[in-house]
GURO-530326 format. One record per residue (C-alpha): z, y, x. Coordinates in Angstrom, 1 decimal. Example, Ala and Ser with C-alpha at 12.3 -4.5 7.8 and 13.67 -1.06 7.14 Angstrom:
<tizas>
<w 7.8; v -4.5; u 12.3>
<w 7.1; v -1.1; u 13.7>
</tizas>
This chain:
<tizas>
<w 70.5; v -37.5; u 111.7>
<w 72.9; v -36.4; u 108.7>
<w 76.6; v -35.7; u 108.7>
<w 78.8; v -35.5; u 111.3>
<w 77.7; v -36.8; u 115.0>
<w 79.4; v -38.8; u 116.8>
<w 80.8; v -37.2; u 120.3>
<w 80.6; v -39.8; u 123.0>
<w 83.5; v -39.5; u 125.9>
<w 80.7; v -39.1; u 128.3>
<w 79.6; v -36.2; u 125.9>
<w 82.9; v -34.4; u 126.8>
<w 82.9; v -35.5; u 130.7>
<w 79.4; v -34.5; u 131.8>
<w 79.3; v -31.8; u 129.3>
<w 80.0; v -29.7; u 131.7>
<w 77.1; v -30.1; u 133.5>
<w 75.5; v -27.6; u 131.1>
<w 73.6; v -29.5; u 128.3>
<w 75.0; v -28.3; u 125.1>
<w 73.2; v -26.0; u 125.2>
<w 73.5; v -23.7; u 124.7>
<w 63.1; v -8.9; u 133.3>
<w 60.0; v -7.5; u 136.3>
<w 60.8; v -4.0; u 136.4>
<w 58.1; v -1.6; u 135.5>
<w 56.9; v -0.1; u 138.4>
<w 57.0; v 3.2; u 137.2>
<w 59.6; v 3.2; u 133.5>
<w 59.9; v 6.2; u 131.5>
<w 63.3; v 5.8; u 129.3>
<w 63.4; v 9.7; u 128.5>
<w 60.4; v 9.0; u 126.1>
<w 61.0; v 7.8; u 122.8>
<w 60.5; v 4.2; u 122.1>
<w 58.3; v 4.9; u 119.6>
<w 56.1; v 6.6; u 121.6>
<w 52.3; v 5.5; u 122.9>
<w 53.6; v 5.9; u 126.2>
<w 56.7; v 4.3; u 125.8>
<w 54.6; v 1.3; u 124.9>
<w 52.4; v 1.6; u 127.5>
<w 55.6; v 1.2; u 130.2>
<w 56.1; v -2.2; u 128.6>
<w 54.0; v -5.0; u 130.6>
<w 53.0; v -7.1; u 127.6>
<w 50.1; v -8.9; u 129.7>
<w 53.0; v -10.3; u 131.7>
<w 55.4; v -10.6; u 128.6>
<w 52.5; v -13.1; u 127.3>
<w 52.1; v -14.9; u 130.4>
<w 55.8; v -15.3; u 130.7>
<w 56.2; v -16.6; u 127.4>
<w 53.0; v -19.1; u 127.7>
<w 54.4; v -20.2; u 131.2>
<w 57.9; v -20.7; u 130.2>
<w 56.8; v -22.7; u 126.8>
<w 54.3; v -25.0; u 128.4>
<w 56.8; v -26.1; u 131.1>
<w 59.2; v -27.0; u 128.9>
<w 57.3; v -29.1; u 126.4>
<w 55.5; v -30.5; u 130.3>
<w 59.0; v -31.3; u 131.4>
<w 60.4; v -32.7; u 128.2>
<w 57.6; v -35.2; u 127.3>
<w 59.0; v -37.9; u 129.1>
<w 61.9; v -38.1; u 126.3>
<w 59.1; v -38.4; u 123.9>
<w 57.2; v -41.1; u 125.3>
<w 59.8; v -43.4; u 126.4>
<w 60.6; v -46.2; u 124.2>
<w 63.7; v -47.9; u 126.0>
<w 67.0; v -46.0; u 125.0>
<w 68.7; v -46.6; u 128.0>
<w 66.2; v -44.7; u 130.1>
<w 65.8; v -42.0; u 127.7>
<w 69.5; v -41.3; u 128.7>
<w 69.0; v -41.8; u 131.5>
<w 65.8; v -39.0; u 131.6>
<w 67.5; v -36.2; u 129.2>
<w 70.2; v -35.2; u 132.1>
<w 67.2; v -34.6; u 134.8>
<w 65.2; v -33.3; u 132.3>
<w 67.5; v -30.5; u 130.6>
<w 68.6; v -29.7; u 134.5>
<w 64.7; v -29.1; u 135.1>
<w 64.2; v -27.3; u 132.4>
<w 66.9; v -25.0; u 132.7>
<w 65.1; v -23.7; u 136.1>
<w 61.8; v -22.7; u 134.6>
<w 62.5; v -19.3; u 132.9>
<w 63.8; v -18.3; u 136.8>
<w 60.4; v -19.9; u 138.7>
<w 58.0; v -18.4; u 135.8>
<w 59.8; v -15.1; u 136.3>
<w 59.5; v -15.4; u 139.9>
<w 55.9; v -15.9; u 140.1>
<w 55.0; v -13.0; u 137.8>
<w 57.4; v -10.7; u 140.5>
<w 55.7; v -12.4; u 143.2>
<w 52.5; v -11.4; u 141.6>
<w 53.1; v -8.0; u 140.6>
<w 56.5; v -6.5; u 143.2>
<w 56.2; v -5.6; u 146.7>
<w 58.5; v -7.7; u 148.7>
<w 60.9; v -4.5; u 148.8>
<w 61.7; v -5.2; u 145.3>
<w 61.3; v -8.3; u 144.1>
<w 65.1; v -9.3; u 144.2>
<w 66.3; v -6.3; u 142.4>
<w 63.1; v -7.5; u 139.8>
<w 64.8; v -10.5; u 138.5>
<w 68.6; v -9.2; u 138.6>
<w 69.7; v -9.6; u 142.0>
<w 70.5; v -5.8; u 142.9>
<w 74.0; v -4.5; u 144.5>
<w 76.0; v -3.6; u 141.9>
<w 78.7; v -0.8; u 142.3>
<w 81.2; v -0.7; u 142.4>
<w 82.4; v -3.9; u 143.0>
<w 85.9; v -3.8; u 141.6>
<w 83.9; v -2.8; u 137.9>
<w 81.5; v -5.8; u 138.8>
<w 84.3; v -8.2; u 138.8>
<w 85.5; v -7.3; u 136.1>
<w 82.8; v -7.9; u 134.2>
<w 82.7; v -11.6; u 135.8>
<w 85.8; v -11.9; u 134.2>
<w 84.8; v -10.9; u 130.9>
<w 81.6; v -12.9; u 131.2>
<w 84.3; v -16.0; u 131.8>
<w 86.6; v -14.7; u 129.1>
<w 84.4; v -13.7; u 126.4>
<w 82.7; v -17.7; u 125.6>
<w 86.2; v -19.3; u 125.9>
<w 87.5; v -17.0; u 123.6>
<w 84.5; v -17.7; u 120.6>
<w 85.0; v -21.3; u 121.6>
<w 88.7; v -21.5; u 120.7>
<w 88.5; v -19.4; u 117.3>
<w 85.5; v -20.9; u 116.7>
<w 87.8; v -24.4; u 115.6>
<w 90.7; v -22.3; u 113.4>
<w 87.7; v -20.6; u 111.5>
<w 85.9; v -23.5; u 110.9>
<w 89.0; v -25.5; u 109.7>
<w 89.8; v -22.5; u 107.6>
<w 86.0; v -22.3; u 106.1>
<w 86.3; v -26.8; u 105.7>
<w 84.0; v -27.7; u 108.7>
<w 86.6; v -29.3; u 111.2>
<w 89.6; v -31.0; u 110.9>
<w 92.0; v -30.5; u 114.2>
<w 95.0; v -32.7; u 115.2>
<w 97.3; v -30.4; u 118.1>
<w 99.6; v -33.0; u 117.6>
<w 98.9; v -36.5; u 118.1>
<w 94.8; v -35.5; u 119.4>
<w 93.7; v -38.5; u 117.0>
<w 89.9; v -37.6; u 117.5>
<w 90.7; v -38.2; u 121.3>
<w 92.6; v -40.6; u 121.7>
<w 89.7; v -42.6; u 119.7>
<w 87.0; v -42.0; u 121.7>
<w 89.1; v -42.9; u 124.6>
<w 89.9; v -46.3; u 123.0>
<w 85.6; v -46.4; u 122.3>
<w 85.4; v -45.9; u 125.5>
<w 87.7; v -48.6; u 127.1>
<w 90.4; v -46.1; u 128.3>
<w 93.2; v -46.4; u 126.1>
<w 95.5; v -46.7; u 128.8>
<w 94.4; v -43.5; u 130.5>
<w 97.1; v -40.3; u 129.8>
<w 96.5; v -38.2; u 127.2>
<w 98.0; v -35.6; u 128.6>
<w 96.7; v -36.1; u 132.1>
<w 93.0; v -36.2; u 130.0>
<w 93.7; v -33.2; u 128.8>
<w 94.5; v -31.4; u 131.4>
<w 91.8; v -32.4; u 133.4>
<w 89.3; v -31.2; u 131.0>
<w 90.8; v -27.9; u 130.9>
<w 90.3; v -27.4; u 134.7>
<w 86.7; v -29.1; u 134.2>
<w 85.8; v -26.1; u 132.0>
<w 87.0; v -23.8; u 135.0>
<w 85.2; v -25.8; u 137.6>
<w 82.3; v -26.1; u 136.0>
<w 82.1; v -22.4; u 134.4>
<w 82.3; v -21.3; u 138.0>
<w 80.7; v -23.6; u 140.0>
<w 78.5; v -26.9; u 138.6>
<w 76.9; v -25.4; u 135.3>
<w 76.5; v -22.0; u 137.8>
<w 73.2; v -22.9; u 139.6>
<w 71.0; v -24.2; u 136.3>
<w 72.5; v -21.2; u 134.6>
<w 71.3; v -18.6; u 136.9>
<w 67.8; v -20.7; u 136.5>
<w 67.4; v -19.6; u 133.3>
<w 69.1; v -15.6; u 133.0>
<w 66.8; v -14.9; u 136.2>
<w 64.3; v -15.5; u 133.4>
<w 66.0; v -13.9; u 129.9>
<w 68.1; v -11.3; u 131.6>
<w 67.0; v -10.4; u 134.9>
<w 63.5; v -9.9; u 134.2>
<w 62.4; v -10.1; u 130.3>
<w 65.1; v -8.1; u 129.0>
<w 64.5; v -4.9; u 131.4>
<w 60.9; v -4.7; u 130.5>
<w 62.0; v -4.7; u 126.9>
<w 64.1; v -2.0; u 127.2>
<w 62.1; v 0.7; u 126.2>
<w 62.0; v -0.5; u 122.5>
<w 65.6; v 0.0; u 121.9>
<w 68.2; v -2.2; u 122.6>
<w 68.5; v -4.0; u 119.1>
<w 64.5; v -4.9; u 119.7>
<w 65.1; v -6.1; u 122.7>
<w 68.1; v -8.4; u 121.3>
<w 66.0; v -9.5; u 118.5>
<w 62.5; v -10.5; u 120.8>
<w 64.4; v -11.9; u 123.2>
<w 66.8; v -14.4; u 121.3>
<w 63.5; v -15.3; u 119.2>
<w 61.6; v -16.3; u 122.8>
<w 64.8; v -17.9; u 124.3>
<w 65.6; v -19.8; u 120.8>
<w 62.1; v -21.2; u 120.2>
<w 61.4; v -22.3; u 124.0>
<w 64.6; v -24.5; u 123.7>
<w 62.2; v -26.7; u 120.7>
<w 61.4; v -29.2; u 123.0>
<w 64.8; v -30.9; u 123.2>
<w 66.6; v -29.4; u 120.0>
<w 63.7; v -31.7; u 118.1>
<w 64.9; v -34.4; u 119.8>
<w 68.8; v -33.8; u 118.4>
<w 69.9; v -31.5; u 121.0>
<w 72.8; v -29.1; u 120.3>
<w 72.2; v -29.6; u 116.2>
<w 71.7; v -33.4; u 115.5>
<w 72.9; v -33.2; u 111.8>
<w 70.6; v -31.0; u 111.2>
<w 66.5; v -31.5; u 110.3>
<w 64.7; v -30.7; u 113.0>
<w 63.4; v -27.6; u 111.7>
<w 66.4; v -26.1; u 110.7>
<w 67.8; v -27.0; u 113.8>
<w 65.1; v -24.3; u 115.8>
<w 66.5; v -21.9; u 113.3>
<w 69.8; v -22.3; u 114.0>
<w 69.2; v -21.9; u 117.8>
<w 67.2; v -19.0; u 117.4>
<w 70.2; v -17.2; u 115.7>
<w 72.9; v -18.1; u 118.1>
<w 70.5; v -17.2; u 121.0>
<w 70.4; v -13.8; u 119.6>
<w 73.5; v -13.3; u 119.1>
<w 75.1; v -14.8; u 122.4>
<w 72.0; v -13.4; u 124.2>
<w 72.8; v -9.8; u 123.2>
<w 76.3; v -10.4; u 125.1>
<w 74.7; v -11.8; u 127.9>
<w 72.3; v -8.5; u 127.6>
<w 75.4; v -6.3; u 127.7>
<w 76.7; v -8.0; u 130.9>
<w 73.2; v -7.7; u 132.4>
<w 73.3; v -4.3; u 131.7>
<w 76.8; v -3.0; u 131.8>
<w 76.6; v -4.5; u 135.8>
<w 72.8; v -4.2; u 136.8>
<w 73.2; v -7.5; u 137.8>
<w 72.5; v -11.2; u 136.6>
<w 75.0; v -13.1; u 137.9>
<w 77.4; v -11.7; u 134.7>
<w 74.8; v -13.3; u 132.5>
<w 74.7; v -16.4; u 134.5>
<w 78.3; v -17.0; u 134.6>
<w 78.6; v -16.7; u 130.8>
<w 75.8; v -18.8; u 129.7>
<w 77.3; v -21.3; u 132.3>
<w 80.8; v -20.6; u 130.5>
<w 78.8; v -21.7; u 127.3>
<w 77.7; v -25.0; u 128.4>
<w 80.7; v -26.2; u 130.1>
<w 83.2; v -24.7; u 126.7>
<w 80.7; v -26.6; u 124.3>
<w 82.3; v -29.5; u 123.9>
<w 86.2; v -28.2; u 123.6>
<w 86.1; v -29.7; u 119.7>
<w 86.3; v -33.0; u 120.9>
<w 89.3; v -32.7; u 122.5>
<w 91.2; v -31.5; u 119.0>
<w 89.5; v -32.7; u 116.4>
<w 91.3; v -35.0; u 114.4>
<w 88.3; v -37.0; u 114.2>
<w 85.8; v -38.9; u 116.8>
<w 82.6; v -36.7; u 115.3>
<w 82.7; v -33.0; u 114.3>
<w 79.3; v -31.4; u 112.7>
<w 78.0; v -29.1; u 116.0>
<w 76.1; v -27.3; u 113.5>
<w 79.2; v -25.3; u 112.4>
<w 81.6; v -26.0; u 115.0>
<w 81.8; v -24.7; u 118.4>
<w 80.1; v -21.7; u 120.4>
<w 76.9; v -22.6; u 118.8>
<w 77.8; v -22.9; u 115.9>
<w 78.3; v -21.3; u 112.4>
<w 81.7; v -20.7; u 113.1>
<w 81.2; v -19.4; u 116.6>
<w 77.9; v -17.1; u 115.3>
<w 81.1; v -15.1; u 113.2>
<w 82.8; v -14.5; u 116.2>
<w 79.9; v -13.6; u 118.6>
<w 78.7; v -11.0; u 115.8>
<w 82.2; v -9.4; u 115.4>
<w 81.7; v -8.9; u 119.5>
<w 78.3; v -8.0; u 119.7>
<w 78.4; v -5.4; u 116.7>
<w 81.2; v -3.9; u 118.6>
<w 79.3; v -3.3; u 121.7>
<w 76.4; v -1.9; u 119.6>
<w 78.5; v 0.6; u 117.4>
<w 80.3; v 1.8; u 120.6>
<w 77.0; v 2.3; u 122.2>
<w 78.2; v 0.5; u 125.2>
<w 75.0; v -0.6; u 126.1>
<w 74.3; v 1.7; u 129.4>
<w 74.0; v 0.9; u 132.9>
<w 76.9; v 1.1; u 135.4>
<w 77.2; v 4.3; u 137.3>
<w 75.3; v 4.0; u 140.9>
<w 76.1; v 5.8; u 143.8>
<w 73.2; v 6.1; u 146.7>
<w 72.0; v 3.3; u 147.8>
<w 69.0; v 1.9; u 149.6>
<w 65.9; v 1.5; u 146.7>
<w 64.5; v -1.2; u 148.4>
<w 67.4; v -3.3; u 148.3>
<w 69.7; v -2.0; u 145.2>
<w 68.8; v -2.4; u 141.3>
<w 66.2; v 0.1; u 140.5>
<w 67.4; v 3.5; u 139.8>
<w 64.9; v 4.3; u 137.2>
<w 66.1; v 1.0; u 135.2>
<w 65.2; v 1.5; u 132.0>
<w 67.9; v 2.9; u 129.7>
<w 68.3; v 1.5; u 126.3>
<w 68.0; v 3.4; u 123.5>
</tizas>
């Protein structure tokens, strides 16, 4: 599909439901040895890592081949909703199993994320960022895409909107009253509807791959992971999701980058906290912020490619952020007092490098 897609008003309602789209601990990790190291290597469970990956890959393209089969467009919409929602909780259940597999029961939870974080005032306010942080690449993602000829916003009269509304037989509703209730929406569904398939899938990129990656460094460990996450979403970007201007091939590219980039934030929430939930919030955020360009663009369709969180525009800002986290050396887990082993995060969680 060339040029600039067409946003349906559904798009923008049940966006929110988190389809714009967008690990276990070693038992024993050494972080004092140098990533580089035979040893250090040797803490890394690739077996897992492989089985992980192969798990997580197969169950998506398994889950996804209904859209490529059906012939009847109406049920292919009415598939891709359950489908992306399905697929969103496989990273988690793969992740799971390996745990299952390879933690006693004693530490399985704190294996995929789910440790106490301390203290708690800190913790929440890294919920807040992990809130604050996609909103605010969201919104400068539409100024620097205006400014770089990609978008073309009306804050005045919302002429984009207001068209879709009339495609959509609702010319009569309030602008205003539309508006505002699409703001809240993003709220709502930051904190609360997109919460659930989010958590499915930074159980999986966050709260269990990215702690065994560790060990490698932190930039490896941003670069491996955002290639894995950006690739296993192939099933449904070939089928136009997130980049449907774009060929199909180009489109995996482009995901692969903003998953990097947007993953190492969600990396340094995972991190910064000991905890998954941070990650889960924000990559809910993501989902349910996607589709803010509708609401000001000056026109019914806006090229996602270059528009948006995920895209070009957004990768400018998400850079800016992560490189600060990474030149400040930020990237180091919270302070933790004494705590029961069995039920807290790890206490030998492996420190980036």
């Amino acid at each position: 599909m060339a040029g600039h897609w067409h946003r349906r008003l559904d798009y923008c309602i049940s966006g929110a439901l988190g389809l714009h789209y967008t690990g276990t601990m070693s038992p024993q990790p050494t972080p004092q040895l140098l990533p580089t190291s035979p040893t250090t290597r040797a803490t890394i469970p690739w077996r897992q890592i492989l089985w992980f990956v192969i798990g997580t890959y197969a169950l998506a393209w398994l889950v996804a081949l209904p859209l490529y089969i059906v012939n009847d467009e109406r049920l292919f919409q009415g598939l891709y909703l359950p489908v992306g929602l399905l697929t969103m909780l496989i990273p988690g259940l793969v992740a799971w199993l390996i745990v299952r597999k390879n933690h006693p029961k004693g530490r399985r939870a704190a294996a995929l994320g789910f440790g106490r974080p301390r203290p708690l005032p800190r913790f929440f306010g890294y919920l807040a960022l992990a809130f604050v942080i996609p909103v605010i690449i969201g919104v400068l993602s539409m100024p620097i895409a205006s400014a770089l000829g990609f978008y073309d916003a009306d804050l005045k009269n919302f002429s984009g909107l207001q068209q879709t509304l009339m495609d959509a037989g609702l010319a009569g509703i309030s602008l205003e009253f539309f508006l505002i209730t699409q703001l809240i929406n993003v709220v709502l569904a930051s904190w609360f509807i997109n919460l659930l398939p989010a958590l499915g899938e930074e159980i999986g990129w966050r709260g269990w791959l990215t702690p065994q990656l560790l060990p490698m460094g932190v930039v490896p460990t941003i670069l491996i992971t955002g290639v894995i996450w950006g690739l296993w979403h192939t099933p449904l970007i070939l089928l136009g999701h997130n980049y449907p201007s774009l060929p199909g091939w180009l489109s995996v590219i482009f995901m692969v980058v903003f998953c990097t980039l947007i993953g190492g934030i969600l990396a340094w929430l995972t991190i910064r906290t000991n905890s998954v939930w941070p990650a889960a919030l924000g990559h809910s955020t993501i989902n349910a912020t996607a589709a803010l360009p509708l609401l000001f663009s000056a026109e019914p369709t806006y090229d996602a490619a270059h528009v948006g969180i995920a895209g070009t525009a957004g990768w400018i800002i998400a850079t800016v952020i992560l490189g600060i986290f990474l030149l400040t050396r930020s990237f180091k887990p919270a302070p933790q007092p004494a705590v029961d082993p069995a039920a807290a995060w790890p206490s030998d969680y492996p420190h980036p490098r």
